[in-house]
N, C-alpha and C positions, 0 to 999 in steps of 0.2 A: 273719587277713590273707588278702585275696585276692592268686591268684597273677596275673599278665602272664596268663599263659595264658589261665584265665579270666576276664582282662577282653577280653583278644583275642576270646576264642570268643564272649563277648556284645555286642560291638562289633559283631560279622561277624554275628548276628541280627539285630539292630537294624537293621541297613544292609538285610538283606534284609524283613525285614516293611516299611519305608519303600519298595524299590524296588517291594514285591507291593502297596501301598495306592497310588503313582504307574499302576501296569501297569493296576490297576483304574480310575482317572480317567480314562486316555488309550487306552481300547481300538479296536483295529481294527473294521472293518467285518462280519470274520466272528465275531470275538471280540463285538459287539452284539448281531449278530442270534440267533447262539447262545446266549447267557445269557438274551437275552428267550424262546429256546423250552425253557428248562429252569430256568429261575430258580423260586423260591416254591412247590419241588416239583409245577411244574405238569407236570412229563415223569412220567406213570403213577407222582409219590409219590416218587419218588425226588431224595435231598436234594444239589444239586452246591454246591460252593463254585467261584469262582473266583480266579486267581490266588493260589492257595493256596502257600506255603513247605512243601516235603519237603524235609528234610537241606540241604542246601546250594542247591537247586533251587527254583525257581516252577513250580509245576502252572497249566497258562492252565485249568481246567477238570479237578474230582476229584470224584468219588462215593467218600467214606470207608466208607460199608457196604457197597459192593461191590468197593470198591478196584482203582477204576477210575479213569484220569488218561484225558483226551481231549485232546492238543494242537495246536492249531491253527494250522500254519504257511505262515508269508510264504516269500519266493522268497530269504530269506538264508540256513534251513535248505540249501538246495543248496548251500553254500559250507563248512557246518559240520557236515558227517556225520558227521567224527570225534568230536564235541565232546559230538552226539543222541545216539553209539553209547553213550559212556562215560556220559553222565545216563541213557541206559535202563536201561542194565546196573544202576545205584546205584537208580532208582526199583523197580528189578522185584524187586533183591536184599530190598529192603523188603516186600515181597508184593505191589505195584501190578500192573494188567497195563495196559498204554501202545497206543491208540488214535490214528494221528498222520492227520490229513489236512490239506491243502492247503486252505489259505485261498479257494483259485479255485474249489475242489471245493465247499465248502459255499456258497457266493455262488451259487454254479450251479445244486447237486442239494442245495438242504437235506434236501427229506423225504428222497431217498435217505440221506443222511449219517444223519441223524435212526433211521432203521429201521437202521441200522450200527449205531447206538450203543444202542440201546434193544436189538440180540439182542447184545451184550458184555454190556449189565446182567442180563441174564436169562438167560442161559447158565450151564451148571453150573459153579462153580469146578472148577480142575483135582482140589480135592481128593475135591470130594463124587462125582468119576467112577467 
């Protein structure tokens, strides 16, 4: 017999892989153009998923082999600092290292952005220091 619990906690999946396969359909404008410059491993081989499910979280943007999360935020992050600190805190405790820039920022300075995120994937983890 399954318990409550466990149908709780698979219920609370399910709602989040449907909200990350909706986030996928209806992406922003920085959220396009960035998936089309790293999608198909075309960013130097390196493989991102988007809108990916960490723990309780959507990653808009993760490199699993370097464990790397790129988020890509609109002008409500300003409103929800508290909310970014507490999901960092929970993505980093997983080994992630979190990448956040502004929506306006990559609309504006892609390659900039782009050369940001390419010396995160190719920097030493902390461990190999």
């Amino acid at each position: 017999m399954v318990s409550q619990n466990t149908k709780n906690r698979r219920a609370a999946g399910q709602r989040l892989i449907s909200n990350a396969r909706q986030m996928r359909h209806e992406p922003t404008d920085a959220e396009r153009k960035f998936w089309f410059a790293v999608r198909g491993r075309k960013f130097d081989g390196y493989k991102f998923k988007r809108q990916y499910p960490v723990g309780p979280y959507i990653a808009d943007f993760v490199c699993l082999d370097q464990r790397l999360i790129v988020e890509l935020d609109g002008g409500q992050h300003a409103q929800q600092a508290e909310y970014d600190i507490k999901r960092t805190d929970f993505l980093q405790s997983r080994g992630f290292r979190i990448l956040r820039v502004w929506n306006d920022d990559f609309l504006r300075t892609p390659d900039a952005i782009l050369e940001g995120v390419w010396r995160a994937l190719t920097a030493p983890s902390p461990v190999e220091r």
